[in-house]
N, C-alpha and C positions, 0 to 999 in steps of 0.2 A: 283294863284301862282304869284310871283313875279321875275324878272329878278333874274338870278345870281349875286352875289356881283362881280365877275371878270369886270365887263362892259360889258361883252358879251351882243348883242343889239337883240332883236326877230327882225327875219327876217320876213316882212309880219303880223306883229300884234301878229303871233305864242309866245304864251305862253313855256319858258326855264326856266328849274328848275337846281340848280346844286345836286349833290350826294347827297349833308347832307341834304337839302331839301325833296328830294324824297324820300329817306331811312327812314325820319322821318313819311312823307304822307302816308308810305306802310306799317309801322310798322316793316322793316327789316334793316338789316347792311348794314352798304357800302361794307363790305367782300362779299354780297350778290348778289347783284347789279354787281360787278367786276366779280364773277361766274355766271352769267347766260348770261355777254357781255361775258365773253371765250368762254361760251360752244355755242354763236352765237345766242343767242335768242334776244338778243336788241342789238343797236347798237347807243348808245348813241353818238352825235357830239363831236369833239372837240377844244376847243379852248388853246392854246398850251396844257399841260399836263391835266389839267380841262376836268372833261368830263360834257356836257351838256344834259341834256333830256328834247325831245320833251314831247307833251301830249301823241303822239305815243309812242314814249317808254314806258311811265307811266303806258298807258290801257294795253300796252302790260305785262308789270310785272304782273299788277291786272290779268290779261288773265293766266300768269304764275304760280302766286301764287295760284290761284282758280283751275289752276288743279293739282296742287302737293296735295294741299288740298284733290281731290278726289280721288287720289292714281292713276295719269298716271305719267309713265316714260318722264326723260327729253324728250326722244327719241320722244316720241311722242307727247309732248306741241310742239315739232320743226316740226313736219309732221304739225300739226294742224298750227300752224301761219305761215309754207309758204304755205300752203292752201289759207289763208288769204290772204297773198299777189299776190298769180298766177288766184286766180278767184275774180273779180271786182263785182260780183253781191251771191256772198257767196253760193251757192249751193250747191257748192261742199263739201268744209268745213262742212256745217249744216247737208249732208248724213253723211261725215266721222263723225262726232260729234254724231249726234242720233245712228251712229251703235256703234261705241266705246263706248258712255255712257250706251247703253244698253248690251254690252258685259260687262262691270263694275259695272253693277246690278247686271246681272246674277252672276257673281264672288263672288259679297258680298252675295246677297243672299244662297248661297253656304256654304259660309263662318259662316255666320249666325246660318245656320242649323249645321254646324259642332260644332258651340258654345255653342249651346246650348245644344246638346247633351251631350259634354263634362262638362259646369257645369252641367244636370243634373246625372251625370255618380259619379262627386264628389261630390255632396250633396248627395246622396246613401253613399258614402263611409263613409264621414262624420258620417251620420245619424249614419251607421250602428256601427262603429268606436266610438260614443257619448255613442251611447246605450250600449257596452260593458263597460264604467268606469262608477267608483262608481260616483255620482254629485260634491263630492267634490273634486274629482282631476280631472273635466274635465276642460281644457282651460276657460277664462274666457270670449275672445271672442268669443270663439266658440258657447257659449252658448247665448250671445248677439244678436248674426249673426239669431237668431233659432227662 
């Protein structure tokens, strides 16, 4: 990563990235970036109106985005990285994380079962639904799908 164009100077060798930089590195909006500093999950520097981001902010979005990705609540990416920050040896964090990700198994798997129940439930219907038209007026993907 490279300095921000602003001149802002890395403090200590620290690697500073601005918005449109990082937005581009993460694959997200700067609209994005600006919702997850409101809702307090990073907390990028600033140099007058400019905001700056550390490498810490950056793992932190990557930390962010990877759990929106697995379906936790902002609510609780923000339990999990002040975890982060209040236990220096991650312990604590690494129990809440294995119980949460295994309560978010359990859920999917759940979920899972419910899925497939339900297509199997509409391909019955289907079938059954196929079987009653003459061939020439059934759907034409329906009969692709078969």
């Amino acid at each position: 990563m490279r300095p921000p164009q602003d001149g802002a100077e890395p403090a200590g060798g620290e690697q500073l990235s601005g918005i449109q930089e990082v937005s581009a590195e993460l694959g997200v909006t700067m609209r994005t970036l600006r919702f997850y500093e409101d809702q307090g999950l990073i907390e990028p520097r600033r140099v007058g109106t400019t905001r700056i981001y550390t490498r810490r902010e950056v793992a932190r979005m990557q930390l962010i985005l990877r759990g929106k990705r697995l379906g936790f609540s902002i609510r609780e990416i923000k339990e999990f990285l002040d975890l982060y920050d209040a236990d220096p040896q991650h312990h604590e964090q690494m129990r809440q994380l294995a119980l949460r990700v295994h309560d978010r198994i359990q859920l999917l798997r759940r979920q899972r079962q419910a899925l497939e129940e339900t297509l199997g439930e509409l391909e019955r219907i289907e079938r059954e639904a196929l079987e009653r038209l003459p061939p020439e007026v059934r759907p034409v993907a329906a009969e692709k799908g078969r």
